[in-house]
Backbone as a chain_set.jsonl record, in Angstrom:
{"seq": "XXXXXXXXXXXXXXXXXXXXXXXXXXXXXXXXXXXXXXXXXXXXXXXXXXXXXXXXXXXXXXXXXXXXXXXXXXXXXXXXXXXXXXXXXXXXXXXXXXXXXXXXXXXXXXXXXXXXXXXXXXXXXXXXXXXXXXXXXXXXXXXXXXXXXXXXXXXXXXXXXX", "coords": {"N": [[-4.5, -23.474, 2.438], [-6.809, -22.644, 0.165], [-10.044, -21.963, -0.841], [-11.754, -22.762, -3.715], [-13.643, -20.579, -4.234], [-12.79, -18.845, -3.196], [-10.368, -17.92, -4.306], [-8.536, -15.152, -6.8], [-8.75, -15.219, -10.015], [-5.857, -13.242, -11.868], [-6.037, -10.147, -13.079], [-5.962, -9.409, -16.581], [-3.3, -6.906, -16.97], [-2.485, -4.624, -19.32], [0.838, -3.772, -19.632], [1.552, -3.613, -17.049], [3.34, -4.818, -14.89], [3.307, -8.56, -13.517], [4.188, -8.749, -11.431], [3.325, -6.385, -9.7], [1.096, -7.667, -8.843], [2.168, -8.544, -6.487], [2.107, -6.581, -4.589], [0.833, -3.251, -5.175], [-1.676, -4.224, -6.239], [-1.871, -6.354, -4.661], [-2.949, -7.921, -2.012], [-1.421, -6.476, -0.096], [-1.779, -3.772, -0.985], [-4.806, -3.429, -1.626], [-5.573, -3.918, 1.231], [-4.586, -1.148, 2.236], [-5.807, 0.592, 0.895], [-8.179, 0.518, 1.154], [-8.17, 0.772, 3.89], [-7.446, 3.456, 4.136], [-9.092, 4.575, 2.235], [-11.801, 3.558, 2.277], [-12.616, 2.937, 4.776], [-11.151, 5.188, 6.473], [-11.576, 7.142, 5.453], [-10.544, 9.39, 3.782], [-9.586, 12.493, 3.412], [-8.87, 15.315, 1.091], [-6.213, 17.145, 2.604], [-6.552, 16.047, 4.972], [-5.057, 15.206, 8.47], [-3.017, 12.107, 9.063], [-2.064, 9.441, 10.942], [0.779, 7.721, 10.955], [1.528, 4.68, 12.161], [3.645, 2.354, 12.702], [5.339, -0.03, 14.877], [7.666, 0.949, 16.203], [8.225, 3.227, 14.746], [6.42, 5.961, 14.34], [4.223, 8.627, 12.872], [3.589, 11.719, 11.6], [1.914, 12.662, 8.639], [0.217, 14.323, 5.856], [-2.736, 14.377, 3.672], [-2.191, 14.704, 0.777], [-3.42, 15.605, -2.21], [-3.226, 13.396, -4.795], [-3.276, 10.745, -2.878], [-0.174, 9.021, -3.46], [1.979, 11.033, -4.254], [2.836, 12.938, -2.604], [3.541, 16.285, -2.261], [6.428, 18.665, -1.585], [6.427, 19.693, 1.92], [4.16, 19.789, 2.543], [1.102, 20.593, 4.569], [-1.417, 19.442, 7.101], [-4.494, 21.483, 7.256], [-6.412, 22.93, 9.133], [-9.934, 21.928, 10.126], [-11.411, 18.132, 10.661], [-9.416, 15.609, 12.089], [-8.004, 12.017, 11.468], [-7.489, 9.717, 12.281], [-5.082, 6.427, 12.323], [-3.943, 3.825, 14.552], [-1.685, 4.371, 17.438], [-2.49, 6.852, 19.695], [-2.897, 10.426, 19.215], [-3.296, 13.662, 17.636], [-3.743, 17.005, 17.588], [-6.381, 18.741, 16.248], [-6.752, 22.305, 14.859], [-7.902, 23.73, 16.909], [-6.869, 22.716, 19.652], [-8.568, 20.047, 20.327], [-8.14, 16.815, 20.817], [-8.284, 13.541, 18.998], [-9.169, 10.317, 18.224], [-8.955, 7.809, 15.919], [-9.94, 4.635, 15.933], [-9.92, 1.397, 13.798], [-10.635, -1.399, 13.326], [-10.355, -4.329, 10.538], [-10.89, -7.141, 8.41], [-9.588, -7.418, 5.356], [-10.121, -9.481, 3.577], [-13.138, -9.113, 3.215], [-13.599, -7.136, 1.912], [-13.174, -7.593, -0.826], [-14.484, -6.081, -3.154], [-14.207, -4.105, -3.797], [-11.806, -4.011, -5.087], [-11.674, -3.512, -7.842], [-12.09, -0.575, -7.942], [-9.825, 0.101, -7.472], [-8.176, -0.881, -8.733], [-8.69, 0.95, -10.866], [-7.974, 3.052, -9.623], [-5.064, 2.954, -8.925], [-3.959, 1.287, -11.453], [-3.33, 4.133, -13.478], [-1.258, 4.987, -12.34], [0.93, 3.234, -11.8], [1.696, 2.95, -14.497], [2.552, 5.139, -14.991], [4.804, 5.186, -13.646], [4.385, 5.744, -11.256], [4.335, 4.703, -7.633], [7.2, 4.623, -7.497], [8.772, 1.165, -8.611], [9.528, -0.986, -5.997], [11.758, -3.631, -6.166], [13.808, -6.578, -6.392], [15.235, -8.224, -8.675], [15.556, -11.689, -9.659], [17.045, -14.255, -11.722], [15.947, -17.073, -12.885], [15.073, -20.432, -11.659], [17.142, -21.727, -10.73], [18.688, -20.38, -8.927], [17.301, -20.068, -6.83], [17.662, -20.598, -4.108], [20.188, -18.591, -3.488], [18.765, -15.922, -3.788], [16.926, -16.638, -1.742], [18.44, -16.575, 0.88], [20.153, -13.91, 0.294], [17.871, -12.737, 0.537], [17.492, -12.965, 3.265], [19.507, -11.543, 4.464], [19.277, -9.175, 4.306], [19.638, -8.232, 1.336], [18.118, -7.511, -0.692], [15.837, -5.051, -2.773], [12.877, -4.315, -1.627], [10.674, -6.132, -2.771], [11.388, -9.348, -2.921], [12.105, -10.966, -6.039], [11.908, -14.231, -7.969], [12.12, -15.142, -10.979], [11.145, -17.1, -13.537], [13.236, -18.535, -16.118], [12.237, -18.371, -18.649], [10.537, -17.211, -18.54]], "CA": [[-5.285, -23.782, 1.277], [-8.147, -21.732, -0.214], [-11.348, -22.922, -1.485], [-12.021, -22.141, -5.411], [-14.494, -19.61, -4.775], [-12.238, -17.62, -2.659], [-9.361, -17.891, -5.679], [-8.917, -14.937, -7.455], [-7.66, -14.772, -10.855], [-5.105, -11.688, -11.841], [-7.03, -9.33, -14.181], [-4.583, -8.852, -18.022], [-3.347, -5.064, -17.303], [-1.231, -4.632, -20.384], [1.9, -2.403, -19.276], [1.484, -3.461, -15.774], [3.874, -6.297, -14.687], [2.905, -9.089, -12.598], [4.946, -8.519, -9.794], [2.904, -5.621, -9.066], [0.148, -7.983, -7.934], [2.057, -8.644, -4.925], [2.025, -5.118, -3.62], [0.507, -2.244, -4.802], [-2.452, -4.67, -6.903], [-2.342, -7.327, -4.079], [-3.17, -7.699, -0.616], [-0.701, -5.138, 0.871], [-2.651, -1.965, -1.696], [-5.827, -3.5, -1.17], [-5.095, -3.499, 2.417], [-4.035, 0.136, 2.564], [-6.625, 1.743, 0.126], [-9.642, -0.075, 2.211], [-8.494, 1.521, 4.852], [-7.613, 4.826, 3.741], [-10.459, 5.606, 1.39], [-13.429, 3.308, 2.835], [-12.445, 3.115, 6.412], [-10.605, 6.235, 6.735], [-12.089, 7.985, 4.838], [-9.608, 10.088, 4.307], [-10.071, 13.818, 2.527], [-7.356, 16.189, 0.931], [-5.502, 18.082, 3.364], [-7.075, 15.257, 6.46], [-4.048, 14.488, 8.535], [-3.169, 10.452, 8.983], [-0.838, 9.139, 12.116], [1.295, 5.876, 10.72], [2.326, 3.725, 13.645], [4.646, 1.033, 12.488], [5.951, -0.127, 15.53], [8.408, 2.638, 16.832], [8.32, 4.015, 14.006], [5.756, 6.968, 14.398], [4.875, 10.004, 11.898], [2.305, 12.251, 10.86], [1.591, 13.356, 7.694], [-1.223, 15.19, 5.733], [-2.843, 13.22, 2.542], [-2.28, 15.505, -0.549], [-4.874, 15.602, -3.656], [-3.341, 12.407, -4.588], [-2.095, 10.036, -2.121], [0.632, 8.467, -3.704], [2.996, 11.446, -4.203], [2.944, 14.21, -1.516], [4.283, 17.22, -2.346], [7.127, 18.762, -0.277], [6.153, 20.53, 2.538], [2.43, 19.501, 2.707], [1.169, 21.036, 5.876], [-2.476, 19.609, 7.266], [-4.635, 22.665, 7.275], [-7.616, 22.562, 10.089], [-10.589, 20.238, 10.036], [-11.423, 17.528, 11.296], [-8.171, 14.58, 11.668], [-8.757, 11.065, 10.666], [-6.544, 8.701, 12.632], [-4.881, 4.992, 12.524], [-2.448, 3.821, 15.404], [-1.861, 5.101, 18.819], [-1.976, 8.443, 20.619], [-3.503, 11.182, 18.935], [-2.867, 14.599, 17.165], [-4.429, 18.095, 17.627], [-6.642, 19.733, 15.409], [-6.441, 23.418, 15.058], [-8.474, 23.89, 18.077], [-6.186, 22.369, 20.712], [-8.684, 19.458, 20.561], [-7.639, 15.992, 20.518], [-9.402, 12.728, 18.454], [-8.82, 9.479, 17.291], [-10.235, 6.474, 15.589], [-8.855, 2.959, 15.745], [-10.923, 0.356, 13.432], [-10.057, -2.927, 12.744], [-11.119, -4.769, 9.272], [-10.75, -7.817, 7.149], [-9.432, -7.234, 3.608], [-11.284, -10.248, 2.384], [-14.55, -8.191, 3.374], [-13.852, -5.763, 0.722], [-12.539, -7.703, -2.265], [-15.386, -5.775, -4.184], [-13.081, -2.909, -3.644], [-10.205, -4.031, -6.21], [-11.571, -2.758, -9.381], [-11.627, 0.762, -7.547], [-8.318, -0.015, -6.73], [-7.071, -0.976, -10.074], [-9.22, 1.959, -11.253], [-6.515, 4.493, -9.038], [-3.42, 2.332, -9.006], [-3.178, 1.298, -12.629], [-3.049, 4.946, -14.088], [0.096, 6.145, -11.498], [1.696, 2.268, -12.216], [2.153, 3.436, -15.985], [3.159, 6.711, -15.229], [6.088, 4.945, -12.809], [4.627, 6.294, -9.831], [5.421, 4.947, -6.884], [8.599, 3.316, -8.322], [8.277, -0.567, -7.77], [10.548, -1.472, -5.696], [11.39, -5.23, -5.842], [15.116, -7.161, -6.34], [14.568, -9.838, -9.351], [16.976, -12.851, -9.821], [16.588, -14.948, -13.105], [15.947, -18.86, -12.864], [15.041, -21.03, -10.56], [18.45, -22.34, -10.114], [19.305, -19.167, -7.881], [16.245, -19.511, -5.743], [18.543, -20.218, -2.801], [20.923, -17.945, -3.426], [17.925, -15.363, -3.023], [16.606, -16.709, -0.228], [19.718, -16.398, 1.647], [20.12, -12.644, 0.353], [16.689, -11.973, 1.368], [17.691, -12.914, 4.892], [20.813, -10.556, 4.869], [19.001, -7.596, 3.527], [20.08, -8.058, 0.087], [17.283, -6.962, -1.724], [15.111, -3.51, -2.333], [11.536, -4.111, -1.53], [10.13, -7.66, -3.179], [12.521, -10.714, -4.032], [10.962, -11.948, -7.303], [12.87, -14.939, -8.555], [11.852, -15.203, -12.25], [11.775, -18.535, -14.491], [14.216, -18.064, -16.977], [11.529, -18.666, -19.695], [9.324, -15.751, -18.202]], "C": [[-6.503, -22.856, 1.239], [-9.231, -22.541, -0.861], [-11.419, -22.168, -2.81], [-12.707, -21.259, -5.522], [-13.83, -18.415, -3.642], [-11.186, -17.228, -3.582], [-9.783, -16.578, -6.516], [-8.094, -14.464, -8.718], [-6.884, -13.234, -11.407], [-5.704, -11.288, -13.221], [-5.468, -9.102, -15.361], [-4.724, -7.155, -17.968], [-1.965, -4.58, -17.933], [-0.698, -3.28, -19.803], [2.319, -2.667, -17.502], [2.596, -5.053, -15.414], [3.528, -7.227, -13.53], [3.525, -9.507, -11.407], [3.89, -7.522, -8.986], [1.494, -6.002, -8.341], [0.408, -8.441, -6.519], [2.228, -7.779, -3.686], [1.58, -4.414, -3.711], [-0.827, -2.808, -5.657], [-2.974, -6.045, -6.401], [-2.899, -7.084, -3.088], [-2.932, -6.368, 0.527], [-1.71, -3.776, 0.321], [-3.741, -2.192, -1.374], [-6.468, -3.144, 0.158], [-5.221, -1.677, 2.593], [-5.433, 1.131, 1.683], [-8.089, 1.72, 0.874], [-9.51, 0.556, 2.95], [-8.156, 2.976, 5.012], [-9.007, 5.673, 3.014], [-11.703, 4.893, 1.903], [-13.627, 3.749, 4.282], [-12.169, 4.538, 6.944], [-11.481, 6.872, 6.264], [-11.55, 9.292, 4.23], [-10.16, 11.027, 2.995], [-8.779, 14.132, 2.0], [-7.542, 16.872, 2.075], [-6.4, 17.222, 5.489], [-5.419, 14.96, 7.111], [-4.098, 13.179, 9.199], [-2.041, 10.08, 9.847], [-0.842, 7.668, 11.396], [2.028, 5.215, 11.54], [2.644, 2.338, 12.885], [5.409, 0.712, 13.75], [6.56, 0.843, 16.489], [8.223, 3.671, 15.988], [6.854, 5.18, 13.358], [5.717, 8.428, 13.63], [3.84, 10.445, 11.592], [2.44, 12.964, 9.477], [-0.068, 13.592, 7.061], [-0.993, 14.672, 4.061], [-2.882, 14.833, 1.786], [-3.81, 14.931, -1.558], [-4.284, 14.262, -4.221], [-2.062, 11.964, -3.898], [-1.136, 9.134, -1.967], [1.944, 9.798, -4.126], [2.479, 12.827, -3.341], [3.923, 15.706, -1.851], [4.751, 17.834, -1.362], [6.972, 20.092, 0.31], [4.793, 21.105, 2.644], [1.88, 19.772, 3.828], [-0.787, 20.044, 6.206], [-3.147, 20.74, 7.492], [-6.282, 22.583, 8.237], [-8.501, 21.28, 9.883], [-10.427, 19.262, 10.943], [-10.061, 15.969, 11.302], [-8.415, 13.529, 11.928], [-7.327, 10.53, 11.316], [-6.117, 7.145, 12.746], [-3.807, 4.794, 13.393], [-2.953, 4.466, 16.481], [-1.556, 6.474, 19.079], [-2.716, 9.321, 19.824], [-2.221, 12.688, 18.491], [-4.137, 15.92, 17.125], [-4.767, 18.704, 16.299], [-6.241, 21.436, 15.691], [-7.19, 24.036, 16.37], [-8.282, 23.738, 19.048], [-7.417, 20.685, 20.986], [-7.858, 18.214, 19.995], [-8.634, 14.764, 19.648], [-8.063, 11.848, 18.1], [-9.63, 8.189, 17.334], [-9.43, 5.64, 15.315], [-10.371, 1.734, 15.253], [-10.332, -0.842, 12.963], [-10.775, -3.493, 11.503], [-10.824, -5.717, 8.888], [-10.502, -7.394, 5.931], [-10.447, -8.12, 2.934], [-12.724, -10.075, 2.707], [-14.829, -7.267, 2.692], [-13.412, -5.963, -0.264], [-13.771, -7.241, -3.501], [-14.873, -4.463, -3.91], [-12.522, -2.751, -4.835], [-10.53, -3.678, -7.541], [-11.555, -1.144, -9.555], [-10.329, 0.855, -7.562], [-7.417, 0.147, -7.983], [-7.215, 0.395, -10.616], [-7.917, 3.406, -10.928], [-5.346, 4.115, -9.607], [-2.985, 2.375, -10.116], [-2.186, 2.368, -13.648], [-1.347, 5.391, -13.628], [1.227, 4.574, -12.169], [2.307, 2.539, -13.614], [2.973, 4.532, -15.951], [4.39, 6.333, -14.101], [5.54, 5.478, -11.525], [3.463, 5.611, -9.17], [6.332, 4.186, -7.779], [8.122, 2.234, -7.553], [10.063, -0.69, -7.345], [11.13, -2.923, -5.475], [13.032, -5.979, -6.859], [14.344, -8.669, -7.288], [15.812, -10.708, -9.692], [16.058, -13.781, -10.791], [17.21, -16.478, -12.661], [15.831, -19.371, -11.793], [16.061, -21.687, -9.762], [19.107, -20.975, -8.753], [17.807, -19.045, -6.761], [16.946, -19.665, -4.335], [19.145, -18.889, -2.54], [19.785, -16.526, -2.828], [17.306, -15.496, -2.518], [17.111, -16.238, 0.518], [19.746, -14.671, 1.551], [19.452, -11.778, 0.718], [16.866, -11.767, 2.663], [18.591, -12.147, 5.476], [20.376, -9.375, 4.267], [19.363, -6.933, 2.178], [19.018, -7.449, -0.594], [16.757, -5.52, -1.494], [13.901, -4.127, -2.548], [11.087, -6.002, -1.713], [11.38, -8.42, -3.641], [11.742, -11.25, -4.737], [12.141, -13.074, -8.142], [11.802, -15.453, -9.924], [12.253, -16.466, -12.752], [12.104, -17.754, -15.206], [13.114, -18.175, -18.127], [10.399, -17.787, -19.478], [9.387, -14.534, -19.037]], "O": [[-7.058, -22.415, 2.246], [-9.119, -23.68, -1.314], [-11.122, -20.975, -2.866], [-12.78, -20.76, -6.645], [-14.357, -17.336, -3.372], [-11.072, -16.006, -3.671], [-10.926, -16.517, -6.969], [-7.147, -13.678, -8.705], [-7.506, -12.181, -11.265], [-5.803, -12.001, -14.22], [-4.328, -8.762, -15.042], [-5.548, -6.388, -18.464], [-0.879, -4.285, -17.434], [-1.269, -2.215, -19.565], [3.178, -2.045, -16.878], [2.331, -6.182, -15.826], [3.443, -6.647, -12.448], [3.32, -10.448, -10.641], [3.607, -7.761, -7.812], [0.847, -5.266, -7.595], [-0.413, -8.675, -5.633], [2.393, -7.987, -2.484], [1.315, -3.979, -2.59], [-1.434, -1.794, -6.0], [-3.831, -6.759, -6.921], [-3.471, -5.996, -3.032], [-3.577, -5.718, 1.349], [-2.253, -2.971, 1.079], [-4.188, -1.278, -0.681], [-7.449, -2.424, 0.341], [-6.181, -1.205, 3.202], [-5.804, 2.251, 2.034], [-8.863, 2.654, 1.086], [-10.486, 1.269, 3.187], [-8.577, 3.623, 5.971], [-9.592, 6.745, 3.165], [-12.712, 5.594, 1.986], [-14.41, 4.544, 4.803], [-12.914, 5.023, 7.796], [-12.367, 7.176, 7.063], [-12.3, 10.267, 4.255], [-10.812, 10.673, 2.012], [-7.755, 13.504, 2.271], [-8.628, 17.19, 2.559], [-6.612, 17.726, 6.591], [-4.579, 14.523, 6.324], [-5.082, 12.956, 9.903], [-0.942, 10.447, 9.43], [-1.733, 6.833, 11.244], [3.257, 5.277, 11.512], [1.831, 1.461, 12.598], [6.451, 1.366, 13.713], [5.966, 1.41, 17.407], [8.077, 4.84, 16.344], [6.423, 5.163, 12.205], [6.648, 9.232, 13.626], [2.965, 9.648, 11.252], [3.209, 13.923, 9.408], [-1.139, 13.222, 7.541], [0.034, 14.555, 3.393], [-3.471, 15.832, 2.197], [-4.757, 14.152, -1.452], [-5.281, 13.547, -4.116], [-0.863, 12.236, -3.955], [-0.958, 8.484, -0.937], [3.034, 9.258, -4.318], [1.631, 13.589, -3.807], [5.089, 15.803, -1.467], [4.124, 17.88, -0.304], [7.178, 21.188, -0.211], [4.376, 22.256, 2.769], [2.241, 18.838, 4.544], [-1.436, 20.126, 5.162], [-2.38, 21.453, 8.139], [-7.227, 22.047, 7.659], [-8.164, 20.128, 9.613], [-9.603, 19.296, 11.857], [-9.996, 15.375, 10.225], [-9.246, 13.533, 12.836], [-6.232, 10.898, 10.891], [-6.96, 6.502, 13.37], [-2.763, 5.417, 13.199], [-4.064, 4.969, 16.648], [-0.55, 7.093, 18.733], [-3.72, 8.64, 19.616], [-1.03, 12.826, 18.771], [-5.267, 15.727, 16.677], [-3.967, 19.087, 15.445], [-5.514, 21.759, 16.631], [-6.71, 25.12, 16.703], [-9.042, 24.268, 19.858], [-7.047, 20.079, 21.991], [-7.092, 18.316, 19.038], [-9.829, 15.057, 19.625], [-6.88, 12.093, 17.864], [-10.437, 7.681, 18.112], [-8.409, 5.737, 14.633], [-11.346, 1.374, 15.913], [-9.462, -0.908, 12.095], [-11.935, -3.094, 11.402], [-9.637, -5.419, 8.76], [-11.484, -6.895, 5.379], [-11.298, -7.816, 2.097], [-13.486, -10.997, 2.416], [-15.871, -6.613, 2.663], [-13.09, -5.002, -0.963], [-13.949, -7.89, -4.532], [-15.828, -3.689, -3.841], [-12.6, -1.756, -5.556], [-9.623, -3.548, -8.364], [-11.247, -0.495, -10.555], [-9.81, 1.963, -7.698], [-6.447, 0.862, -8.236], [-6.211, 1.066, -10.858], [-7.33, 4.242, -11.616], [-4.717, 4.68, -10.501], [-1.997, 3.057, -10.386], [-1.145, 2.128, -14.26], [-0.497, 5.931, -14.336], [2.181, 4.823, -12.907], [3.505, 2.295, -13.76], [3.898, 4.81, -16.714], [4.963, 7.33, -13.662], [6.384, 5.66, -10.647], [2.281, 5.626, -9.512], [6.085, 3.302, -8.6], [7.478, 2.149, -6.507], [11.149, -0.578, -7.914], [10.859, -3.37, -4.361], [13.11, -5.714, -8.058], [13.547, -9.56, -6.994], [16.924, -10.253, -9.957], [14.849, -14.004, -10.726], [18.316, -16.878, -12.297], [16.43, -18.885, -10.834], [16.003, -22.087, -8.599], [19.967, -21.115, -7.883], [17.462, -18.064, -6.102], [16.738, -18.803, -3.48], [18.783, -18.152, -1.624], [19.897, -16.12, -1.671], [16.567, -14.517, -2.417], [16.521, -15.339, 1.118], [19.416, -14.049, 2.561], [19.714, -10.634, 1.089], [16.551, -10.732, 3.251], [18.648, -11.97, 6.693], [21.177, -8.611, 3.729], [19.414, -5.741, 1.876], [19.487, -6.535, -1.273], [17.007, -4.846, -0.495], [13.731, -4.551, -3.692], [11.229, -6.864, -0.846], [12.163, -8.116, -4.541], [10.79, -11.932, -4.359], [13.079, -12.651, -8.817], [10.783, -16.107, -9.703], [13.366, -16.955, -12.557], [11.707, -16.591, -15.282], [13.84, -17.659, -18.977], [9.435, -17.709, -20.239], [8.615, -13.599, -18.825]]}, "num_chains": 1, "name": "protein.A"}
């Protein structure tokens, strides 16, 4: 449960559908932009280590960082890290920064947020990825499919009167 003054209602962003508040206009983007652009701080051409688990990778933030163009190289400077282990600047030195944060410490963030996000959301980019099933009568059914990897990205089960 939340208390009413932590509640916050979803801003009307005609063109924008309201699925997209539960990923790239909810928690998860909020999440990710806090700590890329406040925390991070992150520059063009900074490179950014993403540790998911095993799944380990470096890449280098383009001019904007929602589509990367291919074959984006980091180019000296100083490198701006999240996750474990480290990556060499052009100098053979090594660095890295590990910060921890609260999201709900920066919900005076999200109108920056919408400010970036909304424009690329119109223009389709990133594609939303998210598996929708119509009526509540199938909310099992995608449950169940959720649990077998049926879907791409979000299961949104839609009232039929939506």
């Amino acid at each position: 449960m939340i208390r009413p003054e932590e509640a916050h209602l979803l801003s009307d962003l005609p063109g924008i559908p309201l699925s997209a508040h539960l990923s790239l206009l909810g928690g998860t983007g909020l999440t990710a932009y806090v700590a890329f652009i406040r925390i991070g701080q992150l520059r063009e051409c900074d490179a950014l280590f993403v540790s998911g688990g095993r799944a380990r990778r470096a890449v280098s933030v383009p001019p904007s960082p929602l589509r990367a163009p291919a074959g984006r190289r980091a180019a000296g400077g100083q490198h701006r890290l999240g996750g474990q282990g480290g990556v060499s600047d052009t100098t053979g030195r090594q660095s890295l920064r590990m910060e921890g944060f609260l999201v709900r410490d920066h919900t005076e963030v999200r109108e920056e947020l919408y400010a970036f996000a909304v424009p690329h959301l119109l223009s389709d980019r990133p594609a939303r990825d998210e598996t929708v099933v119509e009526g509540f009568a199938s909310i099992v059914e995608a449950f169940l499919s959720l649990l077998c990897g049926g879907n791409t990205g979000k299961m949104i089960v839609k009232s039929a009167s939506a």
